[in-house]
C-alpha positions as CSV (number, residue, x, y, z in Angstrom):
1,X,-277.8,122.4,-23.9
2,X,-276.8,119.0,-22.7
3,X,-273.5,118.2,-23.9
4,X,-272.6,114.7,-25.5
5,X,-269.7,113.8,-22.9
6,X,-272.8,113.5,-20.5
7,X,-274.6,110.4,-22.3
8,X,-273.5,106.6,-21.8
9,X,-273.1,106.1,-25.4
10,X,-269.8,105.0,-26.5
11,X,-267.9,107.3,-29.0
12,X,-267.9,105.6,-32.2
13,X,-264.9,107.6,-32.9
14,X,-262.4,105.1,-30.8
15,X,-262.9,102.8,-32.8
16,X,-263.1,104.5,-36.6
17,X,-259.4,105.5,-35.5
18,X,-258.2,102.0,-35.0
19,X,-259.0,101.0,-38.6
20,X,-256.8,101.2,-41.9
21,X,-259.6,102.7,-43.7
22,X,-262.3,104.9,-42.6
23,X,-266.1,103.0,-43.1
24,X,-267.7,106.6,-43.3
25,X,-265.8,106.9,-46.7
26,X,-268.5,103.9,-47.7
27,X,-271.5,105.7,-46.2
28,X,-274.5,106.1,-48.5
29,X,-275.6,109.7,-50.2
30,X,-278.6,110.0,-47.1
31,X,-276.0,109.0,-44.8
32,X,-272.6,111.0,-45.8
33,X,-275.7,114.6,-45.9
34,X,-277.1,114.2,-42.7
35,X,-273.2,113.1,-41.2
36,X,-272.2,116.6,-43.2
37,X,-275.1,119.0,-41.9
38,X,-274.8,117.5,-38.3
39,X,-270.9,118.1,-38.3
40,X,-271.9,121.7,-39.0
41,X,-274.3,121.9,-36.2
42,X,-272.5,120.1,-33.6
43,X,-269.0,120.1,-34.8
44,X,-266.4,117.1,-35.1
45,X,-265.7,116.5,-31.7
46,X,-269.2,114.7,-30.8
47,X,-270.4,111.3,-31.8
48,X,-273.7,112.3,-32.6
49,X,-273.5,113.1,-36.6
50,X,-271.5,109.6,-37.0
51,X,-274.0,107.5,-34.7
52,X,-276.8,109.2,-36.9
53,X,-275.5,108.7,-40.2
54,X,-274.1,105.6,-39.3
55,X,-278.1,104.3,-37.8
56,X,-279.0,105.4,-42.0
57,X,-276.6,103.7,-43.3
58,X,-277.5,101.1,-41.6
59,X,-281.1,100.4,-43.1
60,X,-281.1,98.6,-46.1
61,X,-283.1,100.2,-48.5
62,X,-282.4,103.4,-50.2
63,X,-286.1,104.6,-49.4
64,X,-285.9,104.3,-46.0
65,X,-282.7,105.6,-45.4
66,X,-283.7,108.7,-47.3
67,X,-287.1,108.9,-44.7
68,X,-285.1,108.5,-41.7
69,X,-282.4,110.9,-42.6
70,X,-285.8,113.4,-43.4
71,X,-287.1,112.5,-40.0
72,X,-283.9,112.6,-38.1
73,X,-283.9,116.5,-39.1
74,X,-287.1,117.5,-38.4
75,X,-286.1,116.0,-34.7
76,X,-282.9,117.6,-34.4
77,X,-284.1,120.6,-35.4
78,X,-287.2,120.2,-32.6
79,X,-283.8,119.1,-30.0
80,X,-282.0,122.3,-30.8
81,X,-285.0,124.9,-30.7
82,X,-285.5,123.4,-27.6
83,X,-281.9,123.0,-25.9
84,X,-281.5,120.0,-25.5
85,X,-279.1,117.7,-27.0
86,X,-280.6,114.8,-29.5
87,X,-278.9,111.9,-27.4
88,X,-279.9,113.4,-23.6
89,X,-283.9,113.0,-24.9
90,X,-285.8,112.0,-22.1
91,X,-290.0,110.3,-22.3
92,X,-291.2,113.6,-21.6
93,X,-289.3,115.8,-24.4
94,X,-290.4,113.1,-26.6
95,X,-293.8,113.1,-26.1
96,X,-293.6,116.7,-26.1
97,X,-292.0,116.5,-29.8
98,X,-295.3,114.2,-30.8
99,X,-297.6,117.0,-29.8
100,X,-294.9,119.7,-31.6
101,X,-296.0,117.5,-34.7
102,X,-299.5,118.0,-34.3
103,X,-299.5,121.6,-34.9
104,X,-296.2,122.7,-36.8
105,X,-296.2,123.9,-40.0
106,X,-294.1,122.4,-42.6
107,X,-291.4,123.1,-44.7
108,X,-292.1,124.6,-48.2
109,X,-290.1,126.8,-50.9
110,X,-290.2,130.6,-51.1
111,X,-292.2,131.3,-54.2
112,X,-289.8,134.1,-56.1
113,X,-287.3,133.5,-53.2
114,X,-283.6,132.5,-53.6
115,X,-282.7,128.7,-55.1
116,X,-284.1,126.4,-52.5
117,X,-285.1,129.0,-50.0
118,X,-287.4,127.4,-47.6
119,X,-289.4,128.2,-44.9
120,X,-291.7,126.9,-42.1
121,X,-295.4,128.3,-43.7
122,X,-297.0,125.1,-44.6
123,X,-299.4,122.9,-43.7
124,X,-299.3,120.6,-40.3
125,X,-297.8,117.5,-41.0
126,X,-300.1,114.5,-42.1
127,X,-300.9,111.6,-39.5
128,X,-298.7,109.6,-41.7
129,X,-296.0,112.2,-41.9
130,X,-296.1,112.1,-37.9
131,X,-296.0,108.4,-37.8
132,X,-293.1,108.0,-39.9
133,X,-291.1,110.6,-38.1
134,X,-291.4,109.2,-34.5
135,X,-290.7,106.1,-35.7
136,X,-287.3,107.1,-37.3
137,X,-286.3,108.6,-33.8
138,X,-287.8,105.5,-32.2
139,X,-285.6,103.2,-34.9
140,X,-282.1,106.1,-34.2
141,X,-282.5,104.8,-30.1
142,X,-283.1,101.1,-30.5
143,X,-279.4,101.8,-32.7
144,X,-278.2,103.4,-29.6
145,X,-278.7,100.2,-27.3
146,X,-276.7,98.5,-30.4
147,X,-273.5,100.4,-29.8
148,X,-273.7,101.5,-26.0
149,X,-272.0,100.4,-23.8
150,X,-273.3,97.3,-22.1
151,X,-272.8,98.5,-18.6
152,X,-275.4,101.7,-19.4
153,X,-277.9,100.7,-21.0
154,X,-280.4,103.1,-21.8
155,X,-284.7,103.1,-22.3
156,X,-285.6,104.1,-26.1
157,X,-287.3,107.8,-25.0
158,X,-290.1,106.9,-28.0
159,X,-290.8,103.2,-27.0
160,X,-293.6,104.5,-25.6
161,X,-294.8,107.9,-27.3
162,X,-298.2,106.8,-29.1
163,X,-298.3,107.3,-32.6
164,X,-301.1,108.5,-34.9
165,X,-303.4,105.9,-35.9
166,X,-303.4,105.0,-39.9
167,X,-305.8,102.9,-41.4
168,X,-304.2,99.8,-42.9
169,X,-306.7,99.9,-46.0
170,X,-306.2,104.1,-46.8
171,X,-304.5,105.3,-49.9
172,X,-303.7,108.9,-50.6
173,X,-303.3,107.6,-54.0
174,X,-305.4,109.1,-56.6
175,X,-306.9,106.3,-59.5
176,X,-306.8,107.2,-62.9
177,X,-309.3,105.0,-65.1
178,X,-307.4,102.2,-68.2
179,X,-308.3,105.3,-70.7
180,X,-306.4,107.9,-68.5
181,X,-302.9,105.9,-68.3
182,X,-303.2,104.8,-71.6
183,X,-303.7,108.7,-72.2
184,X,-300.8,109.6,-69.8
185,X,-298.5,106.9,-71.9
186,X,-299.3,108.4,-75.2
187,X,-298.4,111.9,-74.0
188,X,-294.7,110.9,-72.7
189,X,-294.5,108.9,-76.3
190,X,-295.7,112.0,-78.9
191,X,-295.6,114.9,-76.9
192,X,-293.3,115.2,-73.4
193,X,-290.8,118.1,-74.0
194,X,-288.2,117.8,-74.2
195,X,-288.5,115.7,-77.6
196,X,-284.8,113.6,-76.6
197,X,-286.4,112.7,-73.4
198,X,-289.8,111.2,-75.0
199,X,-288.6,107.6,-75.1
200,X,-286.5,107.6,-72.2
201,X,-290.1,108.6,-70.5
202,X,-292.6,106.3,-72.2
203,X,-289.9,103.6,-71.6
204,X,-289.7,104.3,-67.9
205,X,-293.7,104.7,-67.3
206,X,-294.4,101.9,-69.8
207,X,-292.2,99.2,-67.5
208,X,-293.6,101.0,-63.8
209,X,-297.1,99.9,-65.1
210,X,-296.4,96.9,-67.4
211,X,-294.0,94.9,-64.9
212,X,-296.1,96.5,-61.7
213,X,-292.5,97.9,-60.3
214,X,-291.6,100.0,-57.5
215,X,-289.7,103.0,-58.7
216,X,-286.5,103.0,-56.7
217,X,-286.7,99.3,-57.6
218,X,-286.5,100.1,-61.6
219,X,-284.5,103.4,-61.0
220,X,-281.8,100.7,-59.6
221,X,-281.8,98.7,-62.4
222,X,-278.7,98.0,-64.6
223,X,-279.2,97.3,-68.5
224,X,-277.2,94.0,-67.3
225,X,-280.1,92.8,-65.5
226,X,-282.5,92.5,-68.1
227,X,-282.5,89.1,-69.5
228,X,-284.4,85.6,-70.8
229,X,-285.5,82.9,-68.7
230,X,-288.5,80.0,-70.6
231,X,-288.8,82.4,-73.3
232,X,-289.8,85.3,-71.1
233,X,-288.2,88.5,-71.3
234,X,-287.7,89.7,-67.6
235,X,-285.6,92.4,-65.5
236,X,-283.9,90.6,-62.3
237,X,-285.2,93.6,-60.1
238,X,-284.5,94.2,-57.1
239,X,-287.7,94.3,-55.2
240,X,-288.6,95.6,-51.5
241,X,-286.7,93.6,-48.7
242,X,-283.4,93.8,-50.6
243,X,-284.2,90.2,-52.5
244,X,-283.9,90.1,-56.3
245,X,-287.0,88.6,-58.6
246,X,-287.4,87.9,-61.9
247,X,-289.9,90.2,-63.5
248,X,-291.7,89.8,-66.6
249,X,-291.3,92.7,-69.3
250,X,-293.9,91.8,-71.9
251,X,-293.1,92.1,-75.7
252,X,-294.3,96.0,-76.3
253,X,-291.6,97.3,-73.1
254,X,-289.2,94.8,-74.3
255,X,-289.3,96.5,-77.9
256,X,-289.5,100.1,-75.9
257,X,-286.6,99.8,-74.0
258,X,-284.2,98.3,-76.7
259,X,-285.6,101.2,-78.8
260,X,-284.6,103.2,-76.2
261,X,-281.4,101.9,-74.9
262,X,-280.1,101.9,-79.3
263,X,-277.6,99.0,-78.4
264,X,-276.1,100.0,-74.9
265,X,-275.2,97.2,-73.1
266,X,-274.1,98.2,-69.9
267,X,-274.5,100.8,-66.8
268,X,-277.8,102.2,-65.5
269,X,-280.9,101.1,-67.3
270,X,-282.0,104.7,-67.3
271,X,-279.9,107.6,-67.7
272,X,-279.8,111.4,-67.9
273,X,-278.1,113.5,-71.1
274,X,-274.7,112.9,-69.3
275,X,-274.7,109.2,-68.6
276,X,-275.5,109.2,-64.9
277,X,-278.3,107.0,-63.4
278,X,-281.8,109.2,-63.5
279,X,-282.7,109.9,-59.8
280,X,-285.8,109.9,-58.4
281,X,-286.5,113.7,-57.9
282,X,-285.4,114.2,-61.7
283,X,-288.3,111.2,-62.8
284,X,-291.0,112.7,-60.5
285,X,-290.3,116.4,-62.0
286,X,-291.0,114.3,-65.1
287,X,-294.2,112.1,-64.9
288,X,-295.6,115.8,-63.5
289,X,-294.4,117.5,-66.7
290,X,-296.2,114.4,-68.7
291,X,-299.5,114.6,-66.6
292,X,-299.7,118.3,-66.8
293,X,-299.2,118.2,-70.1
294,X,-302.0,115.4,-70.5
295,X,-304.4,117.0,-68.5
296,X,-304.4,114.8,-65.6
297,X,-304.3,115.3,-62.4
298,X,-301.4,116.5,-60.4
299,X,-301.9,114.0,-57.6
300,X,-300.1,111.2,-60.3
301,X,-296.8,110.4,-59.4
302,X,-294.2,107.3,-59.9
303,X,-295.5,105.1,-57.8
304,X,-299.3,105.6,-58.4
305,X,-298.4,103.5,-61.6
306,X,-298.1,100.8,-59.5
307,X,-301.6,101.1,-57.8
308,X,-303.1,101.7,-61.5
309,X,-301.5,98.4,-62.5
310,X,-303.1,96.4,-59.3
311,X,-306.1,97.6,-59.6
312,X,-306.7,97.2,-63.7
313,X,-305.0,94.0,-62.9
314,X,-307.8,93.1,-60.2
315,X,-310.5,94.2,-62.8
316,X,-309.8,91.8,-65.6
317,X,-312.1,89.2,-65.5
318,X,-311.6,86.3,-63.5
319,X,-308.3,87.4,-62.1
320,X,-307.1,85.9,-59.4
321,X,-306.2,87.9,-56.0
322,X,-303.2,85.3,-55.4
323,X,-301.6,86.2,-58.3
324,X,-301.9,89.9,-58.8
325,X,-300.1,89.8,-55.1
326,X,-297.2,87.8,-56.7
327,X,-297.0,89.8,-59.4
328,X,-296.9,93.3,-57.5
329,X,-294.7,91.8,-55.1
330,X,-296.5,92.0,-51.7
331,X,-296.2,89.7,-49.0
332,X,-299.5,90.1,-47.9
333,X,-302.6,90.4,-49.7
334,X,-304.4,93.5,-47.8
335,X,-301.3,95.2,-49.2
336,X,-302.7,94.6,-52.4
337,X,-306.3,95.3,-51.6
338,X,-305.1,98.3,-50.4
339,X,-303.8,99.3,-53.9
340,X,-307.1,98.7,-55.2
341,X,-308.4,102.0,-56.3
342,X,-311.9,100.8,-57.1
343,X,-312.4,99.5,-53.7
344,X,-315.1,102.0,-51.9
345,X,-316.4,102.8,-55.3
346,X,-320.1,103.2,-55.4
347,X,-320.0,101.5,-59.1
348,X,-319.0,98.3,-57.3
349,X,-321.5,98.3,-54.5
350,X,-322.9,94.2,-54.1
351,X,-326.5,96.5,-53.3
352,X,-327.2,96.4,-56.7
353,X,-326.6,93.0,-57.6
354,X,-328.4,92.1,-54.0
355,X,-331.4,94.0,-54.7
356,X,-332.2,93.1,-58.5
357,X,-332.0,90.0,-57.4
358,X,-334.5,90.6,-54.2
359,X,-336.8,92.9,-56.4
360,X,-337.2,89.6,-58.9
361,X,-338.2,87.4,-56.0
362,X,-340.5,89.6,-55.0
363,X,-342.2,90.5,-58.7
364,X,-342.6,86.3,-59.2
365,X,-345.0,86.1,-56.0
């Protein structure tokens, strides 16, 4: 395997040791796991786990430095099966790691098999999958050229591996209909189990939908952020692009969530039965509990009530496309299409409306 010593990166380590305090010590949950599972891999002595954890820690938002730290792995682990060390990747071994995509299984738990027991015996990895993985190693060696040293620089190894092509206007998504969330709501109100959960859980879905949010962006939220502004109740969220907007919460959430936070005036909006803030894995395990439960499909998950917002949003009549962006948050409007789930519908098809109208013409001659 090549050895670190033999890149032209500079060893972060220099200059950690010069400092009063070590940074690593303010390193992000993503960051400070992929710094600890590198360490055991390639030990203490090379730069590699602090350049890597470090280039997550880096990004701003907590979603995408979980998703690199996810693709990092999946590339060290390619780097190692093949001998070769992460930081000595040349064009070739990257392209070669694209087509490794293409046909590797993925990981998935060991039914009946130990606590978290994984192996490699599922399905190839989705275009998108692929996409966002090359593009985390691709983002790890622009970082590189960040902290080399400026007499070696070095080429990004993936500036040039082609990525899979995803169309801009495709959602995996899966639409429920006004009657099936409002079904889905009603189930987290009168019958999620456990019964102390229930209006922590309608409280949670009934804001996703209702203030069209972003779950890590609600999931972030502090009760202290929830507030008045021109006789609006709204949530100063922070939304994607690490800016914070004033979001409406209309009347019924506002009453939900003061029902549900019984007075507390202070930490996490949402909590679990000890006090901590909910995570994301623990509210996905939920809304599949609720759907299950509802009879739904098991494609719904947290962010899907965003997408079911937009798009009952874009059905009301005479709503405006301008303002259903603004509302969801998205800096462009074919984001917003995109989270249309009626669009492609045969329901909606203009050949109907053109050809009554044509078949009228034609029965006046």
């Amino acid at each position: 395997m090549t050895t670190s010593t033999e890149v032209a990166v500079r060893d972060p380590r220099a200059s950690l040791e010069q400092l009063a305090s070590d940074p690593r010590d303010r390193w992000p949950a993503h960051a400070r796991r992929l710094y600890d599972l590198l360490t055991e891999h390639y030990g203490h002595d090379d730069p590699l786990p602090t350049l890597a954890a470090g280039w997550v820690a880096h990004q701003r938002s907590e979603n995408t430095q979980r998703a690199y730290a996810r693709g990092f792995r999946v590339f060290d682990e390619f780097a190692r099966e093949m001998g070769v060390h992460p930081l000595g990747f040349t064009f070739m071994l990257a392209d070669t790691f694209r087509l490794h995509l293409e046909t590797a299984p993925t990981w998935v738990r060991v039914k009946g098999g130990k606590r978290w027991q994984m192996a490699r015996t599922g399905p190839s990895y989705s275009d998108a999958s692929r996409a966002n993985t090359l593009s985390a190693a691709s983002s790890f060696f622009d970082y590189l050229d960040k902290v080399s040293d400026d007499s070696t620089h070095r080429k990004n190894p993936f500036f040039a591996v082609p990525r899979p092509y995803l169309d801009p206007d495709y959602s995996p998504t899966a639409g429920l209909t006004q009657a099936q969330v409002a079904k889905l709501l009603r189930t987290a109100r009168d019958e999620h189990h456990p019964a102390v959960y229930r209006l922590r859980t309608y409280a949670m879905l009934l804001t996703l939908y209702t203030a069209c949010l972003r779950t890590d962006s609600l999931l972030a939220a502090d009760v202290e952020d929830l507030g008045h502004d021109g006789g609006h109740h709204v949530l100063h969220a922070l939304v994607k692009g690490g800016h914070r907007k004033k979001k409406v919460i209309p009347p019924h959430t506002w009453d939900t969530l003061q029902r549900y936070l019984a007075g507390r005036t202070t930490g996490p909006l949402f909590v679990t039965g000890t006090g901590g803030r909910l995570t994301e894995q623990a509210a996905i395990r939920t809304i599949k509990a609720v759907a299950r439960r509802a009879g739904l499909s098991q494609d719904v998950h947290l962010h899907g009530m965003k997408h079911y917002a937009v798009t009952h949003a874009l059905q009301k009549p005479g709503a405006k496309l301008e303002r259903v962006q603004d509302w969801a948050d998205h800096n462009d409007p074919r984001t917003t299409r995109r989270y249309d789930r009626r669009r492609g519908l045969l329901d909606d098809s203009p050949a109907y409306g053109v050809a009554q109208d044509m078949t009228a013409a034609l029965m006046d001659e």
